[in-house]
MARTORLUM-336882 format. One record per atom (N, C-alpha, C): residue in three letters; atom name; residue number from 1; x, y, z. Coordinates in nm, 2 decimals. Layout:
BEGIN
ala CA NUM X Y Z
...
# end
This chain:
BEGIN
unk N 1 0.08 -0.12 0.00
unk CA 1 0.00 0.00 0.00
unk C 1 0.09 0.12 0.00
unk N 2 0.07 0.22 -0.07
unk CA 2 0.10 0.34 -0.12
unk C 2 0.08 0.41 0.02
unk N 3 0.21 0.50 0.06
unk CA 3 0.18 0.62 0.17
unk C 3 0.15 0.77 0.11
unk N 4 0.01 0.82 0.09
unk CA 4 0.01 0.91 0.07
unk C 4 -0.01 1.08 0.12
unk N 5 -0.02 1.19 0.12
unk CA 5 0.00 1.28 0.21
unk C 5 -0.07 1.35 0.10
unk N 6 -0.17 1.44 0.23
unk CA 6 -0.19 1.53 0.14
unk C 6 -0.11 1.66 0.18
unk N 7 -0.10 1.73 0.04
unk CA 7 0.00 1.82 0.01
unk C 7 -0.05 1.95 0.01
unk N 8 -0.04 2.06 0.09
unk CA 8 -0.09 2.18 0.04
unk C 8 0.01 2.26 -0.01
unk N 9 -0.03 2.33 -0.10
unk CA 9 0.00 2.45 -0.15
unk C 9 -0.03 2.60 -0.17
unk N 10 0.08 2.65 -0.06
unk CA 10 0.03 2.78 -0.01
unk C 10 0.08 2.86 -0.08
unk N 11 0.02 2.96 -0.14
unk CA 11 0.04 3.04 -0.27
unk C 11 0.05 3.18 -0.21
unk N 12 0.09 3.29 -0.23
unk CA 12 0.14 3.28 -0.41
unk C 12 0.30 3.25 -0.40
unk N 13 0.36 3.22 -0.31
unk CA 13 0.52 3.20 -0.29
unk C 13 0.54 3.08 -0.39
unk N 14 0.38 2.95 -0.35
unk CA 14 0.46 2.81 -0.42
unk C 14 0.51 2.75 -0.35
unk N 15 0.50 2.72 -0.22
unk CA 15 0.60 2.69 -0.06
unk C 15 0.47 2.59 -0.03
unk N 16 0.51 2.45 -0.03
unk CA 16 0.44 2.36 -0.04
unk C 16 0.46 2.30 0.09
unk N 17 0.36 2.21 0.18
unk CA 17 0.40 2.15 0.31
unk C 17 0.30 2.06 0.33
unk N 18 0.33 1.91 0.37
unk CA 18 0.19 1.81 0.40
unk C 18 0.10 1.92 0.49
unk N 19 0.01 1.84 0.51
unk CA 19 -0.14 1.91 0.56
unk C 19 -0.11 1.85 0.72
unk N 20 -0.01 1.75 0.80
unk CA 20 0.00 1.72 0.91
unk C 20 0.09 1.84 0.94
unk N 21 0.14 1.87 0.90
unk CA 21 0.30 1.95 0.94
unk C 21 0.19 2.07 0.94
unk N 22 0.16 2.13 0.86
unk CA 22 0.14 2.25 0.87
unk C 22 0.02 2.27 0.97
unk N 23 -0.12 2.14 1.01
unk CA 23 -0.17 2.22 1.13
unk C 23 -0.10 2.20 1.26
unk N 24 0.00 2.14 1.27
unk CA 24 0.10 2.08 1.36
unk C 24 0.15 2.25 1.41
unk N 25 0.26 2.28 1.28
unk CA 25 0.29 2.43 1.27
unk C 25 0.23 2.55 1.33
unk N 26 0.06 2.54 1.23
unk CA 26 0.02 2.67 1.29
unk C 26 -0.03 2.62 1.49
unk N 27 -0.05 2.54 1.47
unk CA 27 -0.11 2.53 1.65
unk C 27 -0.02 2.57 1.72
unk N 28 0.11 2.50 1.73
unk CA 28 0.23 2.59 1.80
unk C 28 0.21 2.74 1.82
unk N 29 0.23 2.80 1.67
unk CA 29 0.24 2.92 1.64
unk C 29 0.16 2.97 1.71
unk N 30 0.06 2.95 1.73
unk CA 30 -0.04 3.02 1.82
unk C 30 -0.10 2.97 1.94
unk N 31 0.03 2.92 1.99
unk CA 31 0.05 2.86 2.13
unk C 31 -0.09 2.75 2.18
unk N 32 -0.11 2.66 2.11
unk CA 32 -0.24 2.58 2.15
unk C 32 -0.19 2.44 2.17
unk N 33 -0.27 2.43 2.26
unk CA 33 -0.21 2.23 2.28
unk C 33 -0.32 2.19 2.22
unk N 34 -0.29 2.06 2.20
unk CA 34 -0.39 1.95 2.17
unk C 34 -0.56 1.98 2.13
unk N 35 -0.56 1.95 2.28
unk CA 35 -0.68 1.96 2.31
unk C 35 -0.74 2.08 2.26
unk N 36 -0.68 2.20 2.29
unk CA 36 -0.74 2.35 2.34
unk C 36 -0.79 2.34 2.13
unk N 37 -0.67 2.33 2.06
unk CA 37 -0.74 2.33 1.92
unk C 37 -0.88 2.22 1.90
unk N 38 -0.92 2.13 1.96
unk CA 38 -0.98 2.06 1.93
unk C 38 -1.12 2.10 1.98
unk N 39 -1.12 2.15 2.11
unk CA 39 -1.22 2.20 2.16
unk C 39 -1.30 2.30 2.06
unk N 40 -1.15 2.40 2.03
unk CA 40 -1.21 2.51 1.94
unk C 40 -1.24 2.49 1.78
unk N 41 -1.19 2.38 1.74
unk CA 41 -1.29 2.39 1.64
unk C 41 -1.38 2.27 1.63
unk N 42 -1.42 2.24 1.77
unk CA 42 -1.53 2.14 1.78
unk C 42 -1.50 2.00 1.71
unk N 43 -1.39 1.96 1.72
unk CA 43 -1.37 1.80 1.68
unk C 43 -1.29 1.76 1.82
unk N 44 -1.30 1.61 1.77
unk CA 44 -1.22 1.54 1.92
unk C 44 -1.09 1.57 1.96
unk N 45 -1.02 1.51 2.05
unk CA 45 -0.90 1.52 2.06
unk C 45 -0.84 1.40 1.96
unk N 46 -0.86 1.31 1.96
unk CA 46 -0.84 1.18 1.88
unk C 46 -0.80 1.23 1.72
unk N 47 -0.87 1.33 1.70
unk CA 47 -0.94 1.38 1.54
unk C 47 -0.79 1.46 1.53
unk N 48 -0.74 1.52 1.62
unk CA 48 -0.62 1.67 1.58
unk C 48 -0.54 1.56 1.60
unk N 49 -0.50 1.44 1.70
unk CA 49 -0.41 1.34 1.70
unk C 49 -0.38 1.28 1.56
unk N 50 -0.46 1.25 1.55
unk CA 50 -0.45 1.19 1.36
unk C 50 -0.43 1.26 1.25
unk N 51 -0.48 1.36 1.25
unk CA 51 -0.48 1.48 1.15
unk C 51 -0.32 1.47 1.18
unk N 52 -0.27 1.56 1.30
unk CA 52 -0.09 1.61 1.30
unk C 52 -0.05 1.45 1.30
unk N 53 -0.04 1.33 1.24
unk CA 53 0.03 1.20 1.29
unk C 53 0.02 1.16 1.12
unk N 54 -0.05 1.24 1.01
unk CA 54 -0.05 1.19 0.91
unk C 54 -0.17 1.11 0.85
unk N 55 -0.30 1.09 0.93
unk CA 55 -0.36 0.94 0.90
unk C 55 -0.43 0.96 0.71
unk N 56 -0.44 0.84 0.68
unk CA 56 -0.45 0.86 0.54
unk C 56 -0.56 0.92 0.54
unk N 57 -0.70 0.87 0.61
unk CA 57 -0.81 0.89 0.60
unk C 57 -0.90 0.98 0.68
unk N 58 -0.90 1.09 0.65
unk CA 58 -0.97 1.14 0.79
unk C 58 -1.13 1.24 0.69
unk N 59 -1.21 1.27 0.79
unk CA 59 -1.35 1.35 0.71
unk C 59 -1.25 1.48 0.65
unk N 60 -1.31 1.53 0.54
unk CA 60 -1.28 1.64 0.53
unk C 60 -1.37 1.78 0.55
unk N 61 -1.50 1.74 0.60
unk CA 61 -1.56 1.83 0.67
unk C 61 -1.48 1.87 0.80
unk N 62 -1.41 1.81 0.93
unk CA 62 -1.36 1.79 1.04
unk C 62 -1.20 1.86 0.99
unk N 63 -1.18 1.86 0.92
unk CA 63 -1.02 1.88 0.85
unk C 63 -1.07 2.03 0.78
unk N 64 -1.17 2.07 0.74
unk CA 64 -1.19 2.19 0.71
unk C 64 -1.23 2.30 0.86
unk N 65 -1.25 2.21 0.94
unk CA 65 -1.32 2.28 1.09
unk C 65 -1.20 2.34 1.13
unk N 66 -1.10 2.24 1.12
unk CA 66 -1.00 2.28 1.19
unk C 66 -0.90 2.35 1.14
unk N 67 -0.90 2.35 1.00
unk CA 67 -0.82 2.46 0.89
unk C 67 -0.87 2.57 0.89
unk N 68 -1.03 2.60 0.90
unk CA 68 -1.10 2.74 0.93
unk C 68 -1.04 2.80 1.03
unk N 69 -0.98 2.77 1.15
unk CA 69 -0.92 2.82 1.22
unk C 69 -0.81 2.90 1.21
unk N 70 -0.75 2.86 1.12
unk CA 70 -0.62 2.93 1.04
unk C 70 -0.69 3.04 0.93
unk N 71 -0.77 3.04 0.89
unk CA 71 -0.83 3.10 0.74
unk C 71 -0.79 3.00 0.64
unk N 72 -0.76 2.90 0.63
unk CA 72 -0.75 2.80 0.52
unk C 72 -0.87 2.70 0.49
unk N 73 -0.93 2.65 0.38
unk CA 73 -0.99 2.50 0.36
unk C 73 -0.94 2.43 0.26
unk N 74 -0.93 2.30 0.30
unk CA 74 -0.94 2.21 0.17
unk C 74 -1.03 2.19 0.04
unk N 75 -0.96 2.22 -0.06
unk CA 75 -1.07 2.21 -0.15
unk C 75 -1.01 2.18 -0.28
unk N 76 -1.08 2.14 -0.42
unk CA 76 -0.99 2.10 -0.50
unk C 76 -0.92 2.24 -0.58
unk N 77 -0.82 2.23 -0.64
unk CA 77 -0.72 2.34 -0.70
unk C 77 -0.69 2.24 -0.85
unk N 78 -0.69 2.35 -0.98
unk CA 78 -0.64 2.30 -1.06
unk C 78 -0.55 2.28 -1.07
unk N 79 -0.46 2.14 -1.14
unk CA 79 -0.34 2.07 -1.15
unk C 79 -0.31 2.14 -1.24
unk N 80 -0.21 2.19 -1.25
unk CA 80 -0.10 2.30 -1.36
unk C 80 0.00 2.21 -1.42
unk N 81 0.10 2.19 -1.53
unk CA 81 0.18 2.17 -1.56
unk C 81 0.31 2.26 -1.57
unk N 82 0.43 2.22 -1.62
unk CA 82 0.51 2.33 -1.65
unk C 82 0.47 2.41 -1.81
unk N 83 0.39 2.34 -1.89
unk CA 83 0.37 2.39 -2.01
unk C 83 0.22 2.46 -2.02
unk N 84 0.15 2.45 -1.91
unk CA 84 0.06 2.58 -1.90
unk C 84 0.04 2.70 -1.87
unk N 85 0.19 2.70 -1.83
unk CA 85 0.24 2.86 -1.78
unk C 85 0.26 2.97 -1.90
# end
């Protein structure tokens, strides 16, 4: 089985980071443990555990709860090549 990640891309720099790392990142940044993010955007504790640990499968309603917190959501983006520029 394939390890996959999802990958965001945070524009307009083009500075790319999995989606574990970065709500990992911003929680620090704005000094939150665990829990205290989970409370606030109303998912479990269990839910931000998995989210920051990589899990393949998680809701993406619950992964948007918790990205709103940042001003980010997941959503689809068109796939660009080098020859569409």
């Amino acid at each position: 089985m394939q390890n996959h990640k999802l990958i965001l891309h945070l524009y307009p720099n083009g500075y790319k980071m999995n989606l574990a790392d970065f709500v990992k990142d911003k929680r620090k940044r704005v000094k939150l443990t665990q829990p205290e993010l989970a409370e606030k955007a109303g998912v479990g504790l269990r839910f931000i555990r998995e989210l920051e640990q990589g899990k393949q499968t998680l809701r993406l309603d619950k992964v948007n709860q918790v990205l709103q917190l940042f001003g980010c959501e997941v959503g689809a983006v068109p796939h660009t090549t080098k020859t569409d520029t």
